[in-house]
N, C-alpha and C positions, 0 to 999 in steps of 0.2 A: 259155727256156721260151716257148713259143709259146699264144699266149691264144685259143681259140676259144670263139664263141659257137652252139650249134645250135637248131633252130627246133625244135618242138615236133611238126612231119610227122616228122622222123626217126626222129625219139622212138616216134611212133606204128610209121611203118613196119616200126622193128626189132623191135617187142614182136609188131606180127602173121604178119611175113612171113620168114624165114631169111635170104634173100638180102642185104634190108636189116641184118637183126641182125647179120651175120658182116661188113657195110662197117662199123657203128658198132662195135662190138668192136673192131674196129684201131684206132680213134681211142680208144676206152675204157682201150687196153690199152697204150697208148701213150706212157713215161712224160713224153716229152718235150711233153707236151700238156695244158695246164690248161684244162680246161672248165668255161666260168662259168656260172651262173645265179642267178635272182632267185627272188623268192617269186611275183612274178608269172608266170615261168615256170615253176617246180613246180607252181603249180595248175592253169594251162590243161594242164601235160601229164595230172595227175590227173582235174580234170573230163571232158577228152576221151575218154581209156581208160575211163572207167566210164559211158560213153555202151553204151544198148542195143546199138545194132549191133557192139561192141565186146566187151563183156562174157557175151553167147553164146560165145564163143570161150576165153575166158579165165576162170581162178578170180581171187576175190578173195585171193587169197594169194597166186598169180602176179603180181596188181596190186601189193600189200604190196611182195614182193622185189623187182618191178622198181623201185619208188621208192624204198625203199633203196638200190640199188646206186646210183641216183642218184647220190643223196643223202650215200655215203658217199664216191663217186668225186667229184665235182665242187666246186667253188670258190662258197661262194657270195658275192654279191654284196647289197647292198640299194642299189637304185636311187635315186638322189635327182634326176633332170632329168626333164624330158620332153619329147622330139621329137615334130615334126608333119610329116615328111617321106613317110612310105611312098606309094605309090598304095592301099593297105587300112590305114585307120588301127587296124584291130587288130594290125597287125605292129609298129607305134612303139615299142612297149615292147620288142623286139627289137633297135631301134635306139640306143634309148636305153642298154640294160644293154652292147651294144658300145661306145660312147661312153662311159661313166661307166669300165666296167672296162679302157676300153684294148685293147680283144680286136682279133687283125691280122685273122680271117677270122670273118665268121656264115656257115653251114654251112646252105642249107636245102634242100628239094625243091620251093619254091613257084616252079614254072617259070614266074608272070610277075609281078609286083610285085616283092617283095626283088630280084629276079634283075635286074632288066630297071634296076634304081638301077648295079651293078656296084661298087657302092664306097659309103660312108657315112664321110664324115674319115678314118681311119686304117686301117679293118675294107674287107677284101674281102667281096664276097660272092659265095661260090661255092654250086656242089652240094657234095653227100657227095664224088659220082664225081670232080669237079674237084678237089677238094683232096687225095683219096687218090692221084689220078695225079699232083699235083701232089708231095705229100710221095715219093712212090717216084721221084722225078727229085732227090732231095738226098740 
């Protein structure tokens, strides 16, 4: 089983955009893939979708399901460390849940902080796009 960790842009991205929804679907749908998360990432992905510029777009019921499917697909984790590595210390807690749960890749779309580390002890850090080209090469 292969442990991935995703950032919370993805999350966003898939809920507004198709393009993104049908990359994360392949990893959602994918059973050889456990996707971790914390309580601290449940809520940033919840506060952010129920942001104005978000919720024009969206029902509250659409928000409801998509946090269930979360919720019902993924592993969770409760964090007990806390790192102090990222270049945007709001991202640590990403760090952190990769480290405590063991996860080989964090999965994000922040093309420069997360990305620009390449690695966090055991966890890669790719894009979506990188680790889906990557999985279609095994």
């Amino acid at each position: 089983m292969i442990r991935i960790v995703i950032d919370t842009n993805l999350y966003i991205s898939a809920f507004i955009n198709t393009n993104s929804r049908n990359r994360l679907n392949a990893v959602f749908s994918d059973p050889a893939l456990e996707i971790l998360v914390d309580p601290t990432l449940l809520s940033e992905i919840f506060q952010v979708i129920n942001r104005p510029k978000f919720t024009k777009y969206v029902t509250a019921s659409q928000i409801n399901s998509f946090m269930e499917l979360i919720s019902e697909r993924c592993t969770f984790v409760f964090t007990t460390i806390s790192v102090k590595v990222s270049p945007d210390p709001k991202d640590d807690f990403l760090l952190a849940l990769s480290q405590e749960a063991n996860a080989q890749f964090l999965l994000t779309g922040n093309k420069v902080d997360l990305l620009e580390l390449k690695t966090f002890g055991n966890t890669r850090i790719l894009t979506l796009t990188e680790f889906l080209d990557l999985r279609s090469m095994t």
